[in-house]
C-alpha positions in Angstrom: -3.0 0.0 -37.0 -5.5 -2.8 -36.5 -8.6 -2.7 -38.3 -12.4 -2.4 -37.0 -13.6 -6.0 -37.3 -16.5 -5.2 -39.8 -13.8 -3.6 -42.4 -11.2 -6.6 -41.7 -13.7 -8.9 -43.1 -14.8 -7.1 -45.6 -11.0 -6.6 -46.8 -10.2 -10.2 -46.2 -13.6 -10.7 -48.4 -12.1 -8.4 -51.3 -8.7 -10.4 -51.0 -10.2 -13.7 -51.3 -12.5 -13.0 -54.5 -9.5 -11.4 -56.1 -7.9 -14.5 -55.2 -10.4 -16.7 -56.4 -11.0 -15.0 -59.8 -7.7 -15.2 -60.5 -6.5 -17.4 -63.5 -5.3 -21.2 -62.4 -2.1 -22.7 -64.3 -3.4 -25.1 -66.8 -2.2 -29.2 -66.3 0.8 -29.2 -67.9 1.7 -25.2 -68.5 4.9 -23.9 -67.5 5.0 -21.3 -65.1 4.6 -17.9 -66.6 2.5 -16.5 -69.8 -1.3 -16.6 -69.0 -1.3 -19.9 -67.6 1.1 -19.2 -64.7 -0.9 -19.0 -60.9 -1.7 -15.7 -59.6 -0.1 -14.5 -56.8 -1.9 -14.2 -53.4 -3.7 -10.3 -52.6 -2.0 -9.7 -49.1 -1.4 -6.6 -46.8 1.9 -6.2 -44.7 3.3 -4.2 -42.0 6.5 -3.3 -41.5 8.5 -5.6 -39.3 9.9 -2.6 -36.4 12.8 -2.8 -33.9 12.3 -0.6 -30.5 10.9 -0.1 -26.9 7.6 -2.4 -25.9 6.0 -1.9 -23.1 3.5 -4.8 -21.5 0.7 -3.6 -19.5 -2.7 -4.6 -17.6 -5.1 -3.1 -16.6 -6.9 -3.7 -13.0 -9.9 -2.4 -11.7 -9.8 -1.7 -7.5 -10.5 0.6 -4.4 -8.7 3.5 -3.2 -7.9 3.3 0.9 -6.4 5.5 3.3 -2.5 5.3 3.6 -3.0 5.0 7.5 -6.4 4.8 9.3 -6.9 4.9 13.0 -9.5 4.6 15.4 -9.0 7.5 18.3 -10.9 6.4 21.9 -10.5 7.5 25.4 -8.6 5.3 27.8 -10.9 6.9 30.5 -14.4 6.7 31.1 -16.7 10.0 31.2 -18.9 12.3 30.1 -17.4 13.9 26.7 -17.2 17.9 28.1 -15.9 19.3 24.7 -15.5 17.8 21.2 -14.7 20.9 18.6 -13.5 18.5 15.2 -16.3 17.3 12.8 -16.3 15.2 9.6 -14.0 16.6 7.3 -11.3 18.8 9.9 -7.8 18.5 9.6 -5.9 17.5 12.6 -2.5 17.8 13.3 -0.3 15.7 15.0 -0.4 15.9 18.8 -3.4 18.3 18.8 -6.0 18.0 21.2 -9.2 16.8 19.5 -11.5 16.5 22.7 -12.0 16.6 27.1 -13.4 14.6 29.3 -15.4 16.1 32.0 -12.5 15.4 34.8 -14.1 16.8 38.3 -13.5 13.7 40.0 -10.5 12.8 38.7 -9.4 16.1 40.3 -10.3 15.1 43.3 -8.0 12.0 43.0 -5.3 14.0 42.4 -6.1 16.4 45.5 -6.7 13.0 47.6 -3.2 11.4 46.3 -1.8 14.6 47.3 -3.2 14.7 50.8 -1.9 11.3 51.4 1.5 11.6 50.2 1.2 14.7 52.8 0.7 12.3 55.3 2.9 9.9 54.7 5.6 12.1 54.4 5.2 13.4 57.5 4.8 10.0 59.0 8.3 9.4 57.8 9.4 12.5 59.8 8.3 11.0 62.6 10.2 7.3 62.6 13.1 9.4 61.5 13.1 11.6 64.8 11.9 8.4 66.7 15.3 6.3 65.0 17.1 9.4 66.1 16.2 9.0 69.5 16.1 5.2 69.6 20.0 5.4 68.5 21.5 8.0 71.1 19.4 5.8 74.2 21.3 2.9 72.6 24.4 4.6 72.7 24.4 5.8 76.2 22.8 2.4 77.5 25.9 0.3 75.5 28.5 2.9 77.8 26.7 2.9 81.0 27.1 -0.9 80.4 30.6 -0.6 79.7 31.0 0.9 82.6 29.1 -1.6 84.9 26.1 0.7 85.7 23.8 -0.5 83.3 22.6 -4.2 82.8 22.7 -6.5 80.0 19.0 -6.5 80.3 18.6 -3.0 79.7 21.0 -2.9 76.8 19.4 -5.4 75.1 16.1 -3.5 75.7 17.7 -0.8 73.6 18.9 -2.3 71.2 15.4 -3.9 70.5 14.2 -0.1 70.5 16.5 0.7 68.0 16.0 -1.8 65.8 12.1 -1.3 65.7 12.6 2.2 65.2 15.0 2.0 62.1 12.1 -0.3 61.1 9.6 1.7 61.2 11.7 4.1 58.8 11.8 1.5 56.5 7.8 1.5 56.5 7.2 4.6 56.3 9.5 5.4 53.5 7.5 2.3 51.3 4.5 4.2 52.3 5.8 7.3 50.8 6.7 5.8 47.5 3.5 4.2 47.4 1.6 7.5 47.9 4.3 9.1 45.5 3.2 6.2 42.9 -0.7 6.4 43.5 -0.4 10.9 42.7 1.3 9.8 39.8 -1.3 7.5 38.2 -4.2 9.9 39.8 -2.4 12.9 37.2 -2.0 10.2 34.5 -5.5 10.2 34.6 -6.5 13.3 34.8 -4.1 14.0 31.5 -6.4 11.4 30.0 -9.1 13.3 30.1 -8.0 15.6 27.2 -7.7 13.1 24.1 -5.2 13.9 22.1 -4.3 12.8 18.7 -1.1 11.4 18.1 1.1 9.1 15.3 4.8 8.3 14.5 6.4 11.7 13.8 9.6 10.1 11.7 7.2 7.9 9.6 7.0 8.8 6.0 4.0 11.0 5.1 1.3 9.2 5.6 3.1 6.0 5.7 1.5 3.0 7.1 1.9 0.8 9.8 2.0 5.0 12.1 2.1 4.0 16.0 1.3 6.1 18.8 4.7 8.3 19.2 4.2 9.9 22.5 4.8 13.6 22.8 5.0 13.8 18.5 4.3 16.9 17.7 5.6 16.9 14.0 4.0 15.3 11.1 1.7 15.7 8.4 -2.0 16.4 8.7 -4.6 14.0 9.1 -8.5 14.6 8.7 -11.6 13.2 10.6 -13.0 10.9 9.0 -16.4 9.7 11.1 -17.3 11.1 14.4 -19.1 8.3 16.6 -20.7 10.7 19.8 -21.5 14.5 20.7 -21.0 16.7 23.1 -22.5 15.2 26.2 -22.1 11.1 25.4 -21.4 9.1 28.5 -18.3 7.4 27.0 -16.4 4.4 28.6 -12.6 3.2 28.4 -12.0 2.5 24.8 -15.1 4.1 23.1 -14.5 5.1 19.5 -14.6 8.8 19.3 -13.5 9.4 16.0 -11.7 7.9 13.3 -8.6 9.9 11.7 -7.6 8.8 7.9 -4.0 9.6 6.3 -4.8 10.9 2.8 -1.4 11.5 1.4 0.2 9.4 0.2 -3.3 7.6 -1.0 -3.2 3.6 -1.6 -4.9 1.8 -4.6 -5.5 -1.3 -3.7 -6.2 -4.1 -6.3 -5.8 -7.8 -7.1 -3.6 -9.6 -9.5 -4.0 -13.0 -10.7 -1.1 -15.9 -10.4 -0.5 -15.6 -14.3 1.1 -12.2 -13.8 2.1 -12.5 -10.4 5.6 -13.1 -11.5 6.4 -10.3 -13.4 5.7 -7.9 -10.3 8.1 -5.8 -8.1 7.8 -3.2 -5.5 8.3 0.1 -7.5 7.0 -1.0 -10.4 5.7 2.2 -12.0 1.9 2.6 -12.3 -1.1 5.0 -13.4 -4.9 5.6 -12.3 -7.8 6.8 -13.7 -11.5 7.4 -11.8 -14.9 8.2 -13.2 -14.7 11.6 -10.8 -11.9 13.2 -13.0 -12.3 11.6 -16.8 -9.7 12.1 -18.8 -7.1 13.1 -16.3 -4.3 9.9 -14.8 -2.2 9.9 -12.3 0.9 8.4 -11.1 2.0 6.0 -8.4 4.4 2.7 -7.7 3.7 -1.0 -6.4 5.0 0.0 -2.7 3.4 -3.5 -1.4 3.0 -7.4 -2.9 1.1 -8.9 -0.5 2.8 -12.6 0.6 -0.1 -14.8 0.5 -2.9 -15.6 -2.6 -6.6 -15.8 -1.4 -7.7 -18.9 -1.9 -11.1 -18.5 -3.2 -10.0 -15.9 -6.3 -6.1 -17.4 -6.4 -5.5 -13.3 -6.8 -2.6 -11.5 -4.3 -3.6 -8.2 -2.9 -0.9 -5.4 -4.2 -0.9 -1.8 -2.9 -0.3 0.9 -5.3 0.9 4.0 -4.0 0.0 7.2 -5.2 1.1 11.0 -4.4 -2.2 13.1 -3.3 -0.9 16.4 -2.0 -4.0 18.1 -3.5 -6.1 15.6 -1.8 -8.4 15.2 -5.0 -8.2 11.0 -4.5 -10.4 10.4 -1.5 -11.0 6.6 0.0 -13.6 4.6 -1.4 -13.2 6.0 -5.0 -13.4 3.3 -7.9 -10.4 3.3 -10.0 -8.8 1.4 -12.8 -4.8 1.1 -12.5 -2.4 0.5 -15.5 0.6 -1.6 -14.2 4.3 -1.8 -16.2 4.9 -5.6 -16.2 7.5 -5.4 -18.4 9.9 -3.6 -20.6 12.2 -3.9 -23.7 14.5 -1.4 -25.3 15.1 -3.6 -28.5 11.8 -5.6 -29.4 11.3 -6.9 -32.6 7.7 -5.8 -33.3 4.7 -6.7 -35.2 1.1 -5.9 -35.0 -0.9 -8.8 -33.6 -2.9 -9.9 -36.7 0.0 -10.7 -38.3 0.6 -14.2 -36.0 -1.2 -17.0 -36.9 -1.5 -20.9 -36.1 -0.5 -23.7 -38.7 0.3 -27.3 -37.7 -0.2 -26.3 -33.9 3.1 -23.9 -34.3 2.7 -20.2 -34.1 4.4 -18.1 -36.7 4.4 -15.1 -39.0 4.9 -15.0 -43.3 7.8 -13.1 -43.8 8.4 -10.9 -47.0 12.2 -10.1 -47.0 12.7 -6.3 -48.2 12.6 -6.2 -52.4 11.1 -9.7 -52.3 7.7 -11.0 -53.8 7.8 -14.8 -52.0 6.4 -15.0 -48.5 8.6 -17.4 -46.0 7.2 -18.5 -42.8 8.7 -17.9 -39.9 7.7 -19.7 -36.5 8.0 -17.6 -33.7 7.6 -17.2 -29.6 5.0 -14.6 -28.4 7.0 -11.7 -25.9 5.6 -8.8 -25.0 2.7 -7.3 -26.1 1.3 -3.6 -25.9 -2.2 -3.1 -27.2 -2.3 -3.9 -31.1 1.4 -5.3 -30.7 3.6 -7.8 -29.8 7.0 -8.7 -29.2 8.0 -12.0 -31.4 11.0 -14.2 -31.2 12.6 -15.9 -34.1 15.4 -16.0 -36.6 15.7 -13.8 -39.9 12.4 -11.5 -38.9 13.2 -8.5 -41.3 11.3 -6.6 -43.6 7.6 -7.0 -43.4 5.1 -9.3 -42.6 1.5 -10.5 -43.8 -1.3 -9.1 -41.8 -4.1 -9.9 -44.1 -4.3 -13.0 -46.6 -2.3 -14.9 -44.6 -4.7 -17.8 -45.4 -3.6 -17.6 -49.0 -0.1 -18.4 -48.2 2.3 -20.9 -47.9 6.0 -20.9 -47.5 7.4 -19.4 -50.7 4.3 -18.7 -51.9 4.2 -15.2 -54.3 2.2 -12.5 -53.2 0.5 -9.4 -54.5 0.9 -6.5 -51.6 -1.9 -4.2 -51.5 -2.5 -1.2 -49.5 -5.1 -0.7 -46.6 -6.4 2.2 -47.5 -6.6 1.4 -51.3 -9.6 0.0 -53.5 -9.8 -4.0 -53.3 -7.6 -5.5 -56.2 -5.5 -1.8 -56.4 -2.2 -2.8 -56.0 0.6 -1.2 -53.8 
């Protein structure tokens, strides 16, 4: 367990004066009898084999899983609007009208006119009818040398103009056919209706406008822009709708950890509105770009909220897994240290009293420990006094929790 820094000094302190008051060999004595060196005061820790988990911790914002922006595609005063801040909304339910009188009248106008033309096209159809039998009789009576040329070819001029005018009015009835049809478009406009990808998963992002969806999870109003009564044109925001489940934490990561990320990578949050309590999520997106003036990547953390406790907006500090081992070999942090530029632990093989150092590569590290990489790291290591030894160097283990100069 790592030490508060006020009693780490005052241990190393203790060590060092023990150290110090200790008897030196006298020029010339052989080793042992009172003249022999004392050894070094020094605590250990027990060199451990086993999982290690590396974390970080990133602060970051909570957004909706899917936000959209629901406006009119028709221009009007807004006759009914019965959802406020805060109201649930289902898929494909109808969240306001449009005052639609005239738009009625469209519809009755389109109506009349198709009338019309319909029974315009009656009219070249009986008039083809009759154009074709006059052509008939007029192409016998020639036949049979009462009629002239002249007059045949008079009626077959009639006829064709007549199957013409068929053709014309029949355009005219699709176009009339065509103009009801946008004219009840409209008018269906007039009741606003909310709508998002039914198949999508809950919440999921990136929702589009699935026409005649009537499945999928709730949604809730989050800012209504007008009342009852607004004049409102063509693409006026109305309200805006927010996805809250899943919820998305979004925060950024700097390029020295950047490699060690994966969509999901598991993940936990906490926020100042429930202390004490966490909650899980994954990395569901690693954004492909860095912004250039932080050199951080956006990630989006994804996070269950079917109790809808996590709203958007809410400050929260996530906990990422960067990495994992089953089989570290672990020792507490304090026991590392720097000599001739190389990194290393002192060693003290079970049974032994001589320290050997040991360099080593840093791995993971989880709080107060770290992952280390080297050859022959068993038994324990020095944690404290460290700067009393040298390789081979006899030591003196005390315990933490013992009087200075008490040994183990």
């Amino acid at each position: 367990m790592k030490q508060h820094p006020r009693n780490r000094a005052a241990a190393l302190l203790a060590l060092c004066f023990a150290a110090s008051c200790a008897p030196q060999a006298a020029p010339g004595a052989a080793p042992g009898g009172d003249g022999t060196k004392r050894a070094a005061p020094v605590e250990v820790a027990e060199i451990q084999i086993g999982p290690l988990t590396e974390r970080r911790v990133f602060t970051g914002t909570l957004e909706a899983s899917a936000e959209v922006v629901v406006a009119p595609r028709v221009a009007g005063n807004v006759e009914r609007l019965p959802v406020d801040i805060g109201d649930p909304v289902e898929n494909g339910q109808v969240i306001a009208w449009i005052d639609d009188d005239e738009l009625v009248q469209a519809v009755a106008q389109a109506e009349a006119d198709l009338a019309v033309g319909q029974a315009s096209l009656e009219e070249a159809e009986a008039s083809a009818s009759l154009a074709t039998r006059v052509l008939a009789r007029q192409a016998q009576l020639q036949k049979d040398g009462i009629a002239s040329s002249a007059e045949l070819e008079s009626a077959e001029a009639a006829d064709a103009a007549s199957r013409a005018m068929v053709a014309v009015a029949k355009a005219r009835v699709v176009r009339s056919e065509a103009a009801l049809e946008t004219a009840r478009v409209r008018l269906g406009q007039t009741r606003i209706v909310a709508e998002w990808e039914a198949t999508a998963a809950p919440g999921g992002r990136g929702a589009g406008d699935g026409a005649g969806a009537t499945e999928g999870p709730s949604r809730f109003i989050a800012e209504r822009f007008v009342d009852v009564g607004s004049i409102v044109n063509s693409s006026t925001p109305l309200v805006s709708l927010v996805a809250l489940d899943p919820i998305i934490a979004v925060v950024f990561v700097p390029e020295r950890d950047f490699s060690r990320l994966a969509v999901d990578q598991r993940a936990t949050f906490t926020t100042d509105a429930y202390p004490g309590q966490s909650f899980s999520g994954r990395v569901a997106r690693i954004a492909p770009v860095f912004r250039r003036s932080t050199r951080q990547v956006r990630v989006e953390l994804e996070v269950q909220n079917a109790d809808l406790r996590l709203r958007p907006g809410m400050f929260v500090r996530a906990t990422l897994e960067l990495d994992h081992a089953d089989e570290a070999t672990i020792v507490p942090v304090d026991a590392l240290i720097t000599r001739e530029g190389i990194e290393g632990v002192f060693v003290l093989p079970s049974g032994a009293r001589t320290v050997r150092w040991a360099p080593v590569r840093r791995g993971l590290q989880e709080g107060d420990l770290v992952q280390v990489l080297g050859d022959g790291l068993s038994g324990a290591v020095v944690t404290l006094g460290q700067e009393l030894c040298e390789d081979g160097s006899e030591v003196n283990v005390f315990d933490a929790g013992s009087e200075p100069g008490t040994e183990q």
